[in-house]
ZALOKOL-672639 format. One record per residue (C-alpha): residue in three letters; z, y, x. Coordinates in steps of 0.5 Angstrom, whole numbers, plus 2048, in hexadecimal, padded with zeros to 3 digits. Each point is the difference from the previous one (the first is absolute). Last residue first. Layout:
<dopas>
ALAZYX/...
</dopas>
This chain:
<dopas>
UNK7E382581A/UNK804803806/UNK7FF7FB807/UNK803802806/UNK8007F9802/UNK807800803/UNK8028047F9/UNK7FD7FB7FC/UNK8047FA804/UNK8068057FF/UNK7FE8007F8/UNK7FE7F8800/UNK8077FF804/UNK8048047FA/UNK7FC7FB7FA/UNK8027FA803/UNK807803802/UNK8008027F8/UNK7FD7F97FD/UNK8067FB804/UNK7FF7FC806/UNK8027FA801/UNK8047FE807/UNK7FD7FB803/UNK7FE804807/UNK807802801/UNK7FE806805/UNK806800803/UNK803805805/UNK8077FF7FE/UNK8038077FE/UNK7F9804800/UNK7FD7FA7FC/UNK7F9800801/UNK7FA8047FD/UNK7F97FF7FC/UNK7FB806801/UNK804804806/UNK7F97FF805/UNK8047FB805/UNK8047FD7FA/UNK7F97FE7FC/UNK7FC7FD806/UNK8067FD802/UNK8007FC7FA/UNK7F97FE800/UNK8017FE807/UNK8067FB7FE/UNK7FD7FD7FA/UNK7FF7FA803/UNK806800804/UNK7FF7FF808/UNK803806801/UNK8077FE7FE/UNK8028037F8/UNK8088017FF/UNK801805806/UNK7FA8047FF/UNK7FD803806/UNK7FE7F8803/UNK803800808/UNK7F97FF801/UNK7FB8037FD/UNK7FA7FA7FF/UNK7FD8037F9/UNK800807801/UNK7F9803800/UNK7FD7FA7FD/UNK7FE8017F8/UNK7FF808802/UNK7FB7FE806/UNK7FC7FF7F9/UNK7FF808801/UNK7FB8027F9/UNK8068067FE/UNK7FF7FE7F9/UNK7FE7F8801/UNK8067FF804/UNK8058057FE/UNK7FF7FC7F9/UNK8017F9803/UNK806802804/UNK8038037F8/UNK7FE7F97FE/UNK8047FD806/UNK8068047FF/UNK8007FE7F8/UNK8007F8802/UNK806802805/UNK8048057FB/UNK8007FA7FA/UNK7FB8007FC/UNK8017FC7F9/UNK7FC7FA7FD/UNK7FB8037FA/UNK7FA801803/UNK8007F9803/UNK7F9800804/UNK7FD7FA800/UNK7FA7FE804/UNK8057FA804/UNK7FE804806/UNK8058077FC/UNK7FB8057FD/UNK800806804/UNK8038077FF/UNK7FD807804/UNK7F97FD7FF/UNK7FC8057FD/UNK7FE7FA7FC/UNK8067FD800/UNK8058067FD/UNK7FA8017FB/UNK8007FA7FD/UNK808800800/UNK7FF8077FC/UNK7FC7FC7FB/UNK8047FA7FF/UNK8068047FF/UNK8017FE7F9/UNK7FE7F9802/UNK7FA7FD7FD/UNK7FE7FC806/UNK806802805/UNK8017F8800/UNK7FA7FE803/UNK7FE806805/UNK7FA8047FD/UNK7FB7FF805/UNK7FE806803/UNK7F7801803/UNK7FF800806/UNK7FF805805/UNK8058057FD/UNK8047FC803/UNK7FF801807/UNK8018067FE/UNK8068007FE/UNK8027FC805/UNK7FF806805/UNK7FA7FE804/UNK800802809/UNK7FA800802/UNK7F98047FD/UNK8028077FD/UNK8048027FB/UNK7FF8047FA/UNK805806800/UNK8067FE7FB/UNK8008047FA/UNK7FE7FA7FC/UNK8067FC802/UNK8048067FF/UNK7FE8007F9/UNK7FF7F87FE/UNK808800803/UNK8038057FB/UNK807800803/UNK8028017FA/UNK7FC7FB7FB/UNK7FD7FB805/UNK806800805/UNK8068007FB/UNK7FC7FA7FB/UNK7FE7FC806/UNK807800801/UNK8028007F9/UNK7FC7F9801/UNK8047FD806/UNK8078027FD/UNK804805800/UNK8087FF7FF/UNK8048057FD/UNK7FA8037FC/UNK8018077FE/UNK7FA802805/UNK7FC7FB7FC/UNK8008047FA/UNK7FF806803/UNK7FA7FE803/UNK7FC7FD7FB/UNK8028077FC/UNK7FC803806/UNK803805804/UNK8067FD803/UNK804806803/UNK8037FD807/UNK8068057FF/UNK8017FE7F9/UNK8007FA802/UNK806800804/UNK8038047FD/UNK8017FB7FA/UNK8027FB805/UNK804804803/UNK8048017F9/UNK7FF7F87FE/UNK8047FE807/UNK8058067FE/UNK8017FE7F9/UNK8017F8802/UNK805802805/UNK8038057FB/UNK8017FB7FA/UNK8077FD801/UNK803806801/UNK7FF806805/UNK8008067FA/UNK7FB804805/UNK7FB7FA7FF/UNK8008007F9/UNK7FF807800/UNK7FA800805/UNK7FD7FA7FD/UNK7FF8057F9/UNK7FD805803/UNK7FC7FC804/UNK7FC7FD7FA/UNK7FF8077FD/UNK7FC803805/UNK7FD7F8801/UNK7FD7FF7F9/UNK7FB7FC801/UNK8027FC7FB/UNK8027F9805/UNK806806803/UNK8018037F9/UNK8037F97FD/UNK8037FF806/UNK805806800/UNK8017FF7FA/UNK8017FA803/UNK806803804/UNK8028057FB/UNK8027FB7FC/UNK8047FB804/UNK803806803/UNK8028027F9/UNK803808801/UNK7FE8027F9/UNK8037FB7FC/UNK7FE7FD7FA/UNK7FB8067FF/UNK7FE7FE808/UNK7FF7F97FC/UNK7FC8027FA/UNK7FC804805/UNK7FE7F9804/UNK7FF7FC7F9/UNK7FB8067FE/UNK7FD800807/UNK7FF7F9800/UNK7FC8007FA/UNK7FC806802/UNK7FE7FC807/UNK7FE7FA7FE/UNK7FB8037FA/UNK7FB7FC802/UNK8027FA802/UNK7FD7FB806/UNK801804806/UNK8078037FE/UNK8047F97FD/UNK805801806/UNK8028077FE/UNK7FF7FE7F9/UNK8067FA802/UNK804806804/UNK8008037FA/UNK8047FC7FC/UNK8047FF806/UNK802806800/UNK8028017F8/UNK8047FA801/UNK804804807/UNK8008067FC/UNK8047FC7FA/UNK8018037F9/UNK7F97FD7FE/UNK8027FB803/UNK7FE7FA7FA/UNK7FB8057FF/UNK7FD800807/UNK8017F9801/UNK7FD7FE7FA/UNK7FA804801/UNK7FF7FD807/UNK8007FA7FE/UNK7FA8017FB/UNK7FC804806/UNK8017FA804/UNK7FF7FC7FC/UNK7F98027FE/UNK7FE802807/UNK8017F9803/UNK7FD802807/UNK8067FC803/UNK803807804/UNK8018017F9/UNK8027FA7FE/UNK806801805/UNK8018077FE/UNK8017FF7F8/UNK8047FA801/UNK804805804/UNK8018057FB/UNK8027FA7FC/UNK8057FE803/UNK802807802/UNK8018027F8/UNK8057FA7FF/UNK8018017F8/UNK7FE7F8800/UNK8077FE805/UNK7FF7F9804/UNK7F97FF7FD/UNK7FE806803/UNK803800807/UNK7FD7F9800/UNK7F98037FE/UNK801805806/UNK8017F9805/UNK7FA7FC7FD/UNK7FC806801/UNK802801807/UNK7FF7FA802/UNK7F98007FD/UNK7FF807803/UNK8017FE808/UNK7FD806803/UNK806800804/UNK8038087FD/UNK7FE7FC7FA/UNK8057FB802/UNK806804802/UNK7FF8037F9/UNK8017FA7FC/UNK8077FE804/UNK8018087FE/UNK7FF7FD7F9/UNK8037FA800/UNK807802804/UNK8008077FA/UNK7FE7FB7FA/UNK8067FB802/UNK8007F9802/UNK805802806/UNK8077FE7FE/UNK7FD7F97FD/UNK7FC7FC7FA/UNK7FF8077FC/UNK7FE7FF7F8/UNK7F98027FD/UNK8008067FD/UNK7FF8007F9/UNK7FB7FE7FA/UNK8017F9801/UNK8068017FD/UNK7FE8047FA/UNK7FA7FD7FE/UNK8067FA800/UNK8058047FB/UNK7F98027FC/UNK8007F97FF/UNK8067FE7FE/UNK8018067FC/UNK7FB7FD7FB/UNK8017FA7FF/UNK8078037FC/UNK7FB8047FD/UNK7FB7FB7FD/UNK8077FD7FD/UNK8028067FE/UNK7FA8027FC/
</dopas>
């Protein structure tokens, strides 16, 4: 029995060893450097290299609550739910003390919120236990804050950025650039769950622009509503609608394959000359430009619209000459108080994205500009 013993505390002795944290090779191998070094890499879109960093800061200190909270994060961001969530847990209990853990655990449901159900109560319930911790957290009332914005909840959501931003810390720029946000797209009144999704997009791309056009502008009505028009000039929608609409390739079974036909056939966007359409490539300010010049065009029946401005000389933008592609569609939208440049500079920054809630914003003026109520 001894004997069995004494070959018995050795191995329990190694079991142990492996069990704790891994030594540190110099003054910066620390869990704090390896997770704000993990951050700054998902903050880049890196996640790989943020996931070898937060597993670092774990394996240099197993009780690290934020390492693990990062792990969480990336792998969210990866579309690995299972670990994600797992990852999430461990942060939340190993944090349980800790309003900073406690916020990250929500950030990564936050982050999860178009794949899991339940995102929003599993945040809310690591947020609250936060606010508990510490009732003025500013990370947790900021994505609190978050969590109300991507649950429509935007009364609530601008409560919570208003007492961030009236703190003047670290979060305030984030909390103000999510407030506008937020009152952005409560003046542009998203009327179709399609539409309120989209207008929490940070970048729109060609597909949620079908989208925003079919569903809130409700481009099938106003086409029917147009009077019929007589020999000579055609809109392409209706020179479309003399042949029948091929499906571009790679909008084949795509989730907006619907609304992408719907744009072609009433030829507010078109297919590019290689037959593509590229549904999923983002629209920057001059693509959205050109696609507002097409809807005016088709809903006023002026072609005149697509040339009116080409050949101005000096150009009115101070980044874009006249002779840019985009340049008339451009002017079109800042002459009629669509699309705006810069006060300070007089850019138009053609290549600038552009984010759901001024897409939305630009639909309503477009709206008004029609008088079109629906």
């Amino acid at each position: 029995m001894k004997k069995h013993l004494f070959f018995t505390i050795p191995i329990l002795s190694i079991l142990m060893i492996a069990a704790c944290s891994t030594k540190p090779e110099s003054d910066v191998d620390t869990p704090e450097y390896h997770y704000k070094a993990g951050m700054r890499a998902v903050d880049n879109g890196d996640f790989m290299q943020a996931i070898k960093s937060f597993q670092r800061s774990v394996d240099l200190d197993r009780k690290f609550a934020l390492g693990y909270g990062g792990l969480g994060l990336a792998h969210a961001h990866l579309g690995n739910n299972s670990e994600a969530k797992s990852y999430a847990s461990k942060c939340g209990s190993k944090g349980k003390k800790d309003p900073e853990a406690l916020s990250l655990s929500a950030r990564v449901w936050i982050t999860m919120r178009d794949s899991e159900k339940k995102w929003f109560k599993k945040a809310e319930n690591y947020l609250e236990k936060a606010l508990k911790r510490n009732k003025n957290h500013e990370g947790a009332m900021y994505w609190f804050g978050v969590a109300h914005l991507y649950h429509y909840d935007f009364n609530e959501a601008e409560s919570y950025f208003r007492r961030v931003v009236s703190i003047k810390g670290e979060y305030a720029g984030k909390a103000d650039y999510q407030w506008q946000r937020s009152q952005k797209i409560v003046r542009a009144m998203p009327g179709t769950p399609a539409g309120k999704k989209v207008a929490l997009q940070e970048k729109i791309s060609r597909a949620d622009m079908a989208v925003l056009f079919a569903e809130e502008l409700k481009i099938g009505e106003l086409i029917a509503r147009l009077p019929k028009q007589n020999a000579g000039f055609q809109t392409p929608s209706q020179m479309a609608s003399q042949s029948a609409i091929t499906t571009p390739n790679d909008a084949k079974g795509h989730w907006a394959e619907a609304w992408v036909k719907d744009m072609i056939r009433y030829g507010i966007l078109d297919p590019f000359p290689d037959g593509n359409f590229y549904p999923n490539d983002v629209v920057d300010r001059a693509n959205y430009a050109m696609a507002v010049q097409r809807l005016l065009t088709v809903a006023t029946r002026d072609g005149s619209l697509e040339t009116r401005y080409f050949g101005e000389n000096p150009s009115r933008f101070s980044d874009v000459p006249s002779s840019h592609p985009a340049y008339n569609a451009m002017a079109l939208c800042s002459e009629r108080g669509i699309m705006q440049s810069d006060v300070m500079t007089g850019n138009f920054n053609p290549g600038g994205h552009v984010s759901g809630a001024d897409a939305l914003l630009i639909v309503r003026t477009i709206q008004t500009s029609l008088r079109i109520t629906f």
